[in-house]
C-alpha positions in Angstrom: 0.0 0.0 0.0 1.4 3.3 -1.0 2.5 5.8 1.8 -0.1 8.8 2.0 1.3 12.0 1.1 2.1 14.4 4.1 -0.3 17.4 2.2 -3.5 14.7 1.8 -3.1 14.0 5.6 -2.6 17.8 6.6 -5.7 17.9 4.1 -7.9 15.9 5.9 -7.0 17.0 9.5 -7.9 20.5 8.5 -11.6 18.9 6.8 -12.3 17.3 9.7 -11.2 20.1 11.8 -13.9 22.3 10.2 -16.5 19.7 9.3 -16.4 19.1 13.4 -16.3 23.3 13.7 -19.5 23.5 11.3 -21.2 20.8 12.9 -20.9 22.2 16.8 -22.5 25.3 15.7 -25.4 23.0 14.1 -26.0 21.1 17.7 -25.7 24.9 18.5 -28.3 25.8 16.9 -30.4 23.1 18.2 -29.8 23.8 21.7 -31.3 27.2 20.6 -33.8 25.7 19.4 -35.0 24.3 22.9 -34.7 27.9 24.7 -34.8 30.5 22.5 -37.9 32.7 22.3 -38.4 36.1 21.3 -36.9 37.8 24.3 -33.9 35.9 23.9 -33.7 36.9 20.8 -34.0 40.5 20.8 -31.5 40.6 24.0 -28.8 38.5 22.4 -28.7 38.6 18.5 -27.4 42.0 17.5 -28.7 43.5 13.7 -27.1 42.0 11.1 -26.8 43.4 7.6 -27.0 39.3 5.8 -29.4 37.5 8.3 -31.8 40.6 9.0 -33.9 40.5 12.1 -37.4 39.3 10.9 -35.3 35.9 9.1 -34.7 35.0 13.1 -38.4 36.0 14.3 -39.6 34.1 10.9 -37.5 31.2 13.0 -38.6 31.3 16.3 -42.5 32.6 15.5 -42.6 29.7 12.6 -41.4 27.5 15.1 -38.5 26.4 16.8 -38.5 23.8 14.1 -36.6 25.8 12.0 -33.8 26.2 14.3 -34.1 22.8 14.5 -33.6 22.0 10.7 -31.1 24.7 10.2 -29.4 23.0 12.8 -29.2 19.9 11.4 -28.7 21.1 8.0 -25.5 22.4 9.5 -24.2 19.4 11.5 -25.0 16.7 9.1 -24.8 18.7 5.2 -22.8 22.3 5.5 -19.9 21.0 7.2 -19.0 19.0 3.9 -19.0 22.3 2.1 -16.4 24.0 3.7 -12.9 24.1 3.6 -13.1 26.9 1.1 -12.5 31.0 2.2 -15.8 32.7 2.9 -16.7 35.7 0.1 -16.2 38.6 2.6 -12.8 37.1 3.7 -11.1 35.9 0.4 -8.0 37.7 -0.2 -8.4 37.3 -4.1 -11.9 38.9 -3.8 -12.1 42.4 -5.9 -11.0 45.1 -4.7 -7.9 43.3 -3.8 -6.9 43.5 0.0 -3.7 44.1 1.8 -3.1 43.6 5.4 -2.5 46.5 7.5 -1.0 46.5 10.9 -3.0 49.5 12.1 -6.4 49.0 10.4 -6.6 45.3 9.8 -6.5 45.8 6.2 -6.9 48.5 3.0 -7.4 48.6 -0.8 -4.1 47.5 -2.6 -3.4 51.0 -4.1 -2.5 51.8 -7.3 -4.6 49.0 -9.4 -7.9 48.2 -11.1 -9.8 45.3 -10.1 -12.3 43.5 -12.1 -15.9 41.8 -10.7 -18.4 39.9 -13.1 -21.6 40.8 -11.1 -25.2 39.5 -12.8 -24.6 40.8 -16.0 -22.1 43.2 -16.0 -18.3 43.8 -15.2 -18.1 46.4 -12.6 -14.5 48.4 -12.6 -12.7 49.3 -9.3 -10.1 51.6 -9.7 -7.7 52.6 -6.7 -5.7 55.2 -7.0 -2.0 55.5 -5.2 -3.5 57.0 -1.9 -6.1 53.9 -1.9 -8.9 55.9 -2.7 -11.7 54.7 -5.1 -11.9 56.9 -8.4 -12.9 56.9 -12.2 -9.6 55.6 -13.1 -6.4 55.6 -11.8 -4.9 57.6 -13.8 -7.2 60.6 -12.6 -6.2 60.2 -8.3 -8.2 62.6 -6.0 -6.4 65.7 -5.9 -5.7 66.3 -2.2 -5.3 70.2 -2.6 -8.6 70.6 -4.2 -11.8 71.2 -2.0 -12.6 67.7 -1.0 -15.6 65.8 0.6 -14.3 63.1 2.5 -16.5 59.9 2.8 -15.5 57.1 5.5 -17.9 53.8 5.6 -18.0 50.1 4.0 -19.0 48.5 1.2 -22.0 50.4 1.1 -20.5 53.6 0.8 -17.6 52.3 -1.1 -20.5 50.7 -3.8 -20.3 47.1 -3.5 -21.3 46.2 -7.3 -21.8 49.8 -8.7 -19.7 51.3 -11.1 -18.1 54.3 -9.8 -20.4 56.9 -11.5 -22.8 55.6 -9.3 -21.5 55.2 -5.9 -22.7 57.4 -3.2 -19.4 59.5 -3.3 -19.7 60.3 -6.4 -23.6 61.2 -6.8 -23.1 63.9 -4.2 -19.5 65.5 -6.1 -21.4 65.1 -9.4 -24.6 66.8 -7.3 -22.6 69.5 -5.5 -19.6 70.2 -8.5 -17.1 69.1 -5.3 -14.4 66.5 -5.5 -15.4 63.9 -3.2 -12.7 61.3 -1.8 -13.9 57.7 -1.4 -12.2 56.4 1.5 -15.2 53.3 2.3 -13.3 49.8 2.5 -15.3 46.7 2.9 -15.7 45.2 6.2 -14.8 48.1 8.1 -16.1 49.0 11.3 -16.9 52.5 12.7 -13.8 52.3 14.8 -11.8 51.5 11.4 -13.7 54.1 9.7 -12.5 57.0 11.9 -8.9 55.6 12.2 -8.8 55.6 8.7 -10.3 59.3 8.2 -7.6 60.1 11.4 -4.6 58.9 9.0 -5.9 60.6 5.6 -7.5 63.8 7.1 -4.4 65.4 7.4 -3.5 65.1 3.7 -6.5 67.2 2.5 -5.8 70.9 2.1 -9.3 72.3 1.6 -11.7 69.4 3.6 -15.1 70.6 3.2 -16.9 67.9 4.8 -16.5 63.9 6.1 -19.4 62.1 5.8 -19.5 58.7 7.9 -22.4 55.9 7.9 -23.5 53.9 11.0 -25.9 51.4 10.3 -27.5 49.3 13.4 -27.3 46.4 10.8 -23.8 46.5 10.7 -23.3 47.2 14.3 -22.0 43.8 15.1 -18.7 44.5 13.6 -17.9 47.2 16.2 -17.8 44.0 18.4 -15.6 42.6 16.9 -11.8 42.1 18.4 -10.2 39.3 16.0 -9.1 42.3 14.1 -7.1 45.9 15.3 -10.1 47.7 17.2 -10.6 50.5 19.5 -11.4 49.8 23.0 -13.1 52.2 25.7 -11.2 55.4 25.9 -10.4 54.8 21.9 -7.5 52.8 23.0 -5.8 50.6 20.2 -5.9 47.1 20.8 -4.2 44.4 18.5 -6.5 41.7 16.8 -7.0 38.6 18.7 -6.3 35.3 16.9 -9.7 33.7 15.1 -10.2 31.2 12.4 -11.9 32.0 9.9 -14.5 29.9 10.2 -15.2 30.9 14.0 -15.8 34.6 12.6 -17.9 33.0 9.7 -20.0 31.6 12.3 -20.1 35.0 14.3 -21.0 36.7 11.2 -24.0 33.6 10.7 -25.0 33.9 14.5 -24.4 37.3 15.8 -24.9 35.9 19.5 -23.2 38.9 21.9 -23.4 38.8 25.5 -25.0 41.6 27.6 -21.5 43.0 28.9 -20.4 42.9 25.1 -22.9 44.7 23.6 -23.0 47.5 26.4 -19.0 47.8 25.7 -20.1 48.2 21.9 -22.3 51.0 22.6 -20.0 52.9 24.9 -16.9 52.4 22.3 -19.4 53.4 19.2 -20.4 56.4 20.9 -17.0 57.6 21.7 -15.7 56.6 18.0 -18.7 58.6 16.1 -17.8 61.8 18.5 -14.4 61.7 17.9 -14.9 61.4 13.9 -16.8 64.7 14.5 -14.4 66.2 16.7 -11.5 65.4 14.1 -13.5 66.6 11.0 -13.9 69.9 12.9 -10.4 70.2 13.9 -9.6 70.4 10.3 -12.4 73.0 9.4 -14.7 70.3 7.9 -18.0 70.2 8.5 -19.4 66.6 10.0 -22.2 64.7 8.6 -23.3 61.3 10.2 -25.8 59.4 7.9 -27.9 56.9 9.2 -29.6 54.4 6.5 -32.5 52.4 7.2 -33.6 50.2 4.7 -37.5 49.0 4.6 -39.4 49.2 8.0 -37.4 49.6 11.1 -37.7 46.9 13.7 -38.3 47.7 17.3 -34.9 46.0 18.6 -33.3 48.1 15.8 -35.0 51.0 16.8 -34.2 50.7 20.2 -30.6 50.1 19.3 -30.8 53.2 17.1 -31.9 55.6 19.7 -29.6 53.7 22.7 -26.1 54.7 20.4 -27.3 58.0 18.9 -30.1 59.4 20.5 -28.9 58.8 24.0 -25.9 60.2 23.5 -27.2 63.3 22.1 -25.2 62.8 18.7 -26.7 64.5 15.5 -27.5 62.6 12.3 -29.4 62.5 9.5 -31.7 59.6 9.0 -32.1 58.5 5.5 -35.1 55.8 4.8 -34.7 53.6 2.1 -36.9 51.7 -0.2 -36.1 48.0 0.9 -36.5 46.2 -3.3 -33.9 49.1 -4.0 -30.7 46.3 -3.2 -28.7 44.7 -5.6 -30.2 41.0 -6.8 -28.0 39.1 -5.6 -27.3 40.3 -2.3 -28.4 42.8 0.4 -25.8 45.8 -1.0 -28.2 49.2 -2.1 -28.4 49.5 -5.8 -27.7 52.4 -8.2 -31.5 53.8 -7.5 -30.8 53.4 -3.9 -27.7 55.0 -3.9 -29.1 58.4 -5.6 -31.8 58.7 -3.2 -29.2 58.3 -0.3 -26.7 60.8 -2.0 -29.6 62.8 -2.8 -30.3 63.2 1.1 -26.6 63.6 1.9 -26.8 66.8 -0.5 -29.5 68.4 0.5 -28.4 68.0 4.4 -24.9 69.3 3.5 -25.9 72.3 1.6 -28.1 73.1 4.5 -24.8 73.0 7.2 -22.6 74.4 4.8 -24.7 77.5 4.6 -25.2 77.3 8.3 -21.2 77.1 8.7 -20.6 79.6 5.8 -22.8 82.3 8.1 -20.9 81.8 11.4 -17.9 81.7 9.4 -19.1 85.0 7.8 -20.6 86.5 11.5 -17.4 85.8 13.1 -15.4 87.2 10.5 -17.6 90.4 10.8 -17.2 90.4 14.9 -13.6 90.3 14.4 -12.9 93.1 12.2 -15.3 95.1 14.2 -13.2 94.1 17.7 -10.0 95.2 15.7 -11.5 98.9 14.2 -12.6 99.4 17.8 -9.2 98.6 19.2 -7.9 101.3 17.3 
């Protein structure tokens, strides 16, 4: 009998490693099955942008049966399917990735990447400072009056072209330049330290715009990458596979003391990104999007981080069929209406900011004739 090679045993170690992985979060789920209700529920499993809230309430009102299936769809079926990189963590996924020691990871400057989506071939360019453009032979000019926009792949425009991504709506809208700094998977606390790095660059910053979504508020949470902690410390990534964060991402289960650290941290992060745009004499805009009916939990959550806290924002409704067809991502229609509302809410601060400027300007020449 022939020896087995040393790669087809490492092989099948690492299957059965994650078939056994995939099939404890199956008899997981069935656990859940016996003691989750709708309090549970609500208290435990945060918003999440793939598995919306009613998909869990559809499981536990429909009856725990589902759980119960799902479960053992999991333990006895998924676990043979993996082995291979989930979509959202694939390196050779377009845009292209690159670690980075401070942020977890950024665009791969410098390069277009491109993404068959449905039936077209969707272009992202990224210019040398990592910025999405037209092309990237035409980089955002940094000494030009800029609106700087901080996110995700939602504000990045996960399978738009770049004519008609958020950013560029609202410079097309307003005659601005607008600087896409949005890089998928990104959490508030990424956001800002991102916007903290490339601030600075920007001569003439006329606004940041940043997005919070209580959807997407589980990655705040999240510590197996570089995060901020409370007090905006930095605080190194802890070591995950990639399958436990697939499973997080699946069932976004946070205990109490988690989700209350969450909160605090995301209230301090979307303070500071106001703070720092204001430093540098840009005018701060957080967007809120809400797509389709808003939940009670989410609602709750909602007013907990924001309203709570007495942090402005603008909240921008969206028609929930106005997402891409293959996945949850807003689509080109969505993405006008949004930049749409981002214009019209700027143009109303800028004015506001442009009299103050104007006012104080005025006091000040007055102090100095009277001085004389």
């Amino acid at each position: 009998m022939s020896p087995v090679p040393p790669q087809r045993r490492e092989s099948f170690w690492a299957r059965v490693m994650a078939e056994t992985a995939v099939a404890s979060v199956g008899i997981a789920l069935l656990s859940c099955a016996l003691i989750a209700n709708q309090r549970f529920l609500d208290r435990h499993f945060v918003p999440s942008f793939f598995l919306p809230r009613h998909w869990y309430v559809v499981l536990q009102t429909s009856g725990r049966l589902a759980m119960a299936i799902l479960g053992t769809w999991l333990a006895l079926v998924a676990r043979r399917r993996t082995g291979r990189p989930a979509e959202w963590l694939s390196a050779e996924d377009e845009p292209r990735r690159q670690p980075d020691p401070r942020l977890g990871w950024t665009w791969v400057p410098a390069r277009t990447g491109h993404k068959r989506i449905g039936a077209r071939v969707i272009d992202y360019a990224i210019d040398p400072a990592g910025y999405r453009v037209s092309s990237v032979d035409e980089p955002v000019d940094p000494e030009r009056p800029t609106i700087l926009f901080t996110g995700e792949s939602v504000m990045f425009g996960e399978g738009l072209t770049y004519a008609e991504s958020i950013p560029a709506q609202v410079g097309a809208m307003m005659g601005i330049q607008t600087a896409n700094l949005a890089v998928h998977g990104y959490g508030n606390d990424q956001a800002y330290l991102r916007l903290e790095t490339e601030l600075p660059h920007f001569r003439r910053p006329v606004a940041a715009v940043s997005l919070f979504m209580t959807a997407l508020f589980g990655r705040n949470l999240d510590q197996d990458r570089p995060h901020l902690g409370p007090g905006l410390v930095w605080l190194p990534g802890e070591q995950r596979s990639r399958l436990s964060s697939l499973a997080k991402l699946l069932v976004p289960y946070r205990a109490d003391t988690t989700v209350e650290r969450g909160v605090r941290v995301t209230q301090e992060v979307l303070r500071a990104i106001s703070k720092l745009a204001r430093a540098h004499g840009a005018t701060p805009l957080l967007v809120v999007l809400q797509f389709g009916h808003e939940e009670g939990p989410e609602q709750v959550l909602r007013r907990r981080i924001l309203d709570d806290a007495s942090i402005p924002y603008v909240l921008i409704d969206v028609d929930s069929s106005w997402r891409l067809p293959w996945d949850r991502h807003p689509n080109a229609r969505a993405a006008h209406a949004i930049a749409a509302a981002i214009v019209t809410e700027l143009r109303g601060r800028l004015a506001v900011a442009a009299t103050l400027r104007e006012r104080k300007g005025r006091d000040e020449r007055s102090w100095a004739y009277s001085s004389n």
